[in-house]
C-alpha angles and dihedrals in degrees: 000000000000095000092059084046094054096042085055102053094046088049086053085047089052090053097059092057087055086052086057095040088056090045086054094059100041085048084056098053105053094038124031090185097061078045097062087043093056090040088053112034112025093024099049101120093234087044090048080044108054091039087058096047088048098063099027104031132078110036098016093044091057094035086055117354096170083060086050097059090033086064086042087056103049089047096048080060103049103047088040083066105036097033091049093044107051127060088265089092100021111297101281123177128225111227106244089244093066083034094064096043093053092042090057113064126212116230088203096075131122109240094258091051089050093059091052088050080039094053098046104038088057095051093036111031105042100102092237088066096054104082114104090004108098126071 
């Protein structure tokens, strides 16, 4: 069917971000200039947020604007965990309880909550992404 093609494909998409979360953090921790680049100049809130309304704002947001700050929502959450949790904001560690939610996925999710799962658990849970996280 269209729609599990579709779900797949977005699952495929979301893996790609984790690919770029997990870049970010190797990039910070092997140079802590291009870091504060990427603190300063792609992670400042109003820059995050202009780019967002750019691309999901006008005429998405009016067609559905419940879908729009669905979207918001699950992105805030994604980058409040893997911002917060990597040196590009200052190294902080998840405690395992949060850990272990994150790293076991829920079948029952809608697809855009399944990205997100999708998301963290790619860039949290693979064995090679583990080290320095857990408190």
């Amino acid at each position: 069917r269209i729609r599990d093609e579709l779900r797949t494909i977005a699952l495929e998409e979301s893996g790609h971000s984790a690919l770029a979360w997990r870049t970010l953090e190797w990039i910070c921790g092997v140079d802590s200039g291009a870091c504060r680049v990427v603190r300063e100049e792609v992670f400042r809130e109003r820059s995050l947020e202009a780019r967002f309304e750019f691309r999901f704002g006008g005429q998405m947001l009016s067609a559905n604007p419940a879908a729009v700050e669905a979207m918001r929502r699950e992105w805030r959450s994604i980058y409040g965990v893997l911002a917060s949790r990597s040196e590009v904001n200052g190294g902080a560690a998840l405690s395992k309880d949060y850990y272990d939610l994150i790293c076991h996925g829920d079948d029952s999710q809608s697809v855009l909550e399944s990205m997100t799962t999708n998301i963290l658990q790619k860039s949290l849970c693979d064995s090679s992404s583990r080290s320095g996280i857990i408190v």
